[in-house]
N, CA, C, O and CB atoms as a CASP TS submission, in Angstrom:
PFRMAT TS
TARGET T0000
AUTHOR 0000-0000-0000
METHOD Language model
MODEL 1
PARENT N/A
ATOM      1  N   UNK     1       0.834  -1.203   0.000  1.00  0.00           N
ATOM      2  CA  UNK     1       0.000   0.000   0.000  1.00  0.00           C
ATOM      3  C   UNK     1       0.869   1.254   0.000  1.00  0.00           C
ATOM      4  O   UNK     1       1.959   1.235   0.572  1.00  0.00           O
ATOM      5  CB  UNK     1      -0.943   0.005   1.218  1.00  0.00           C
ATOM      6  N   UNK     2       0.474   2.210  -0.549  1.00  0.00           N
ATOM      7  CA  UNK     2       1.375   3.525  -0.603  1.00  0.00           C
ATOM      8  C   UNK     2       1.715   3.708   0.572  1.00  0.00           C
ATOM      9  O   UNK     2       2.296   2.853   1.240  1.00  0.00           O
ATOM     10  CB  UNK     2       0.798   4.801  -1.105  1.00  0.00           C
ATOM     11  N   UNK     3       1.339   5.058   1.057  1.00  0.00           N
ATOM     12  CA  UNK     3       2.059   5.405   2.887  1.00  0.00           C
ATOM     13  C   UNK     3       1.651   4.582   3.918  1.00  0.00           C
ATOM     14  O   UNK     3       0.465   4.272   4.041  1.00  0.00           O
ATOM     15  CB  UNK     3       1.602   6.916   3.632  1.00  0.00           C
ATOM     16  N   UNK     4       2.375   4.256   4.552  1.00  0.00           N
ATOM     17  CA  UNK     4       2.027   3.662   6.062  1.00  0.00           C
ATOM     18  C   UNK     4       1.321   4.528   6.678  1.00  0.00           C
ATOM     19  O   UNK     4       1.160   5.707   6.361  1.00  0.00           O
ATOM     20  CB  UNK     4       3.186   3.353   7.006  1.00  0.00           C
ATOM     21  N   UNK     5       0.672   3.689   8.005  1.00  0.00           N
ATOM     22  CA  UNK     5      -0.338   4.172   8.403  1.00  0.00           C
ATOM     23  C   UNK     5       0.744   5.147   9.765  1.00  0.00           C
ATOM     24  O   UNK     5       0.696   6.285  10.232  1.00  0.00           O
ATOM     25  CB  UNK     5      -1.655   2.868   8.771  1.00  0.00           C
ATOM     26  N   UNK     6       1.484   4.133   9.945  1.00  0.00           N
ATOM     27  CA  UNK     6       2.298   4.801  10.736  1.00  0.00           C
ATOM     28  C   UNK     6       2.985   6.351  10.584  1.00  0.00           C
ATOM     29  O   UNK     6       2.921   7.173  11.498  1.00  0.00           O
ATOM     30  CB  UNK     6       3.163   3.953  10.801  1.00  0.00           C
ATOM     31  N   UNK     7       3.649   6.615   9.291  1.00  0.00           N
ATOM     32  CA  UNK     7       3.928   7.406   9.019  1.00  0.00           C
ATOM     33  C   UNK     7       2.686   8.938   8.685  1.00  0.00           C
ATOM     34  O   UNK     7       2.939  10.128   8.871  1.00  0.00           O
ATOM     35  CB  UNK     7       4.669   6.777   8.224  1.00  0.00           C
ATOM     36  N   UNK     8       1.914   8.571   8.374  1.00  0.00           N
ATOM     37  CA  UNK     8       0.632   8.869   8.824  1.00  0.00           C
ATOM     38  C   UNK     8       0.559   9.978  10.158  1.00  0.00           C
ATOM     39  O   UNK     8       0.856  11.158  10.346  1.00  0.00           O
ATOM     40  CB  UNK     8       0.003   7.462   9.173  1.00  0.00           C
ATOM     41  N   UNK     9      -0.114   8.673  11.074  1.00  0.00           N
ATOM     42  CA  UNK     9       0.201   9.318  12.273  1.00  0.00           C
ATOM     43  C   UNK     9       1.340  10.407  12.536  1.00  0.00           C
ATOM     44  O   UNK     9       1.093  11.592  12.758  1.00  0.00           O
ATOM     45  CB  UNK     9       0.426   8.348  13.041  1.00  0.00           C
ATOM     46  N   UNK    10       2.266  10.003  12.498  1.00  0.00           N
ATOM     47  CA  UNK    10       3.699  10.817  12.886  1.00  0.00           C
ATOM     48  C   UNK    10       3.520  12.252  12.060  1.00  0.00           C
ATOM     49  O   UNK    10       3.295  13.397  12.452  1.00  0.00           O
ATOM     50  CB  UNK    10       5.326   9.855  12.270  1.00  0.00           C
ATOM     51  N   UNK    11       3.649  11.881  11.216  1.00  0.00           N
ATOM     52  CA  UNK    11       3.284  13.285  10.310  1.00  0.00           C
ATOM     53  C   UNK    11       1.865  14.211  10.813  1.00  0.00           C
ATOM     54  O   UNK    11       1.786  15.438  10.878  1.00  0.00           O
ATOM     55  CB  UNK    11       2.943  12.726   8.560  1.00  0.00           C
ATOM     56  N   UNK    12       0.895  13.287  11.108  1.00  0.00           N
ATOM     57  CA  UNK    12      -0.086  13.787  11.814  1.00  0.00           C
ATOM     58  C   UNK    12       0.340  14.796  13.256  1.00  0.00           C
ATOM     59  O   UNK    12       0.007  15.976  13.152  1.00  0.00           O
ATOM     60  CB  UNK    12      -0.880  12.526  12.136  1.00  0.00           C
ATOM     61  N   UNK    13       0.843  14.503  14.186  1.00  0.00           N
ATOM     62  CA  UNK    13       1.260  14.614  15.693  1.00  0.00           C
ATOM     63  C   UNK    13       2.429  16.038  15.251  1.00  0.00           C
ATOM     64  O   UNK    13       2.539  17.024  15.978  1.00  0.00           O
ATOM     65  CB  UNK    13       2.144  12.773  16.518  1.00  0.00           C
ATOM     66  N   UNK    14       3.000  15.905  14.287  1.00  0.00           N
ATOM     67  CA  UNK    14       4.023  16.807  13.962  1.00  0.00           C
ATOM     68  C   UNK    14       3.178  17.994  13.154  1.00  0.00           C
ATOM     69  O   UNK    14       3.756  19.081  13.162  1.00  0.00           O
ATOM     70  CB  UNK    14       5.261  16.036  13.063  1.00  0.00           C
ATOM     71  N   UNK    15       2.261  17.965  12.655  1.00  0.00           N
ATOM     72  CA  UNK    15       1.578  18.928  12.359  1.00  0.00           C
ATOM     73  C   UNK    15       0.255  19.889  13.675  1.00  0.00           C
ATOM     74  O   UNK    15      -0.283  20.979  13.477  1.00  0.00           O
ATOM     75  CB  UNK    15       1.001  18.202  11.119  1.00  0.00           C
ATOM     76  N   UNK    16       0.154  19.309  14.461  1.00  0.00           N
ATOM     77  CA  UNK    16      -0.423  19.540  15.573  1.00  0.00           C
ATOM     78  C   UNK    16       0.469  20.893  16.707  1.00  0.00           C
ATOM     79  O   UNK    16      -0.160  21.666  17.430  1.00  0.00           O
ATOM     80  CB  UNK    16      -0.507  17.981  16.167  1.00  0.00           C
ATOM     81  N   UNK    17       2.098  20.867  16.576  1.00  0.00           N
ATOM     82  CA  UNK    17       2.639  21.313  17.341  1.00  0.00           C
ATOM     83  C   UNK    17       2.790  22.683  16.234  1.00  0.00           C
ATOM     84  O   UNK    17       3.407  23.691  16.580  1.00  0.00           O
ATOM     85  CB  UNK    17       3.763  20.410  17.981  1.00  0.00           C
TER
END
C-alpha cells in the first residue's frame, strides 16, 4: 500500500505542534 499508516500518524502529531 502507498504510505504507512504509521507514518501517517507521525506526520499527523508533527503537524499539531
Amino acid at each position: 500500500m502507498g504510505i504507512p499508516l504509521w507514518k501517517i500518524a507521525i506526520t499527523y502529531l508533527l503537524n499539531l505542534k
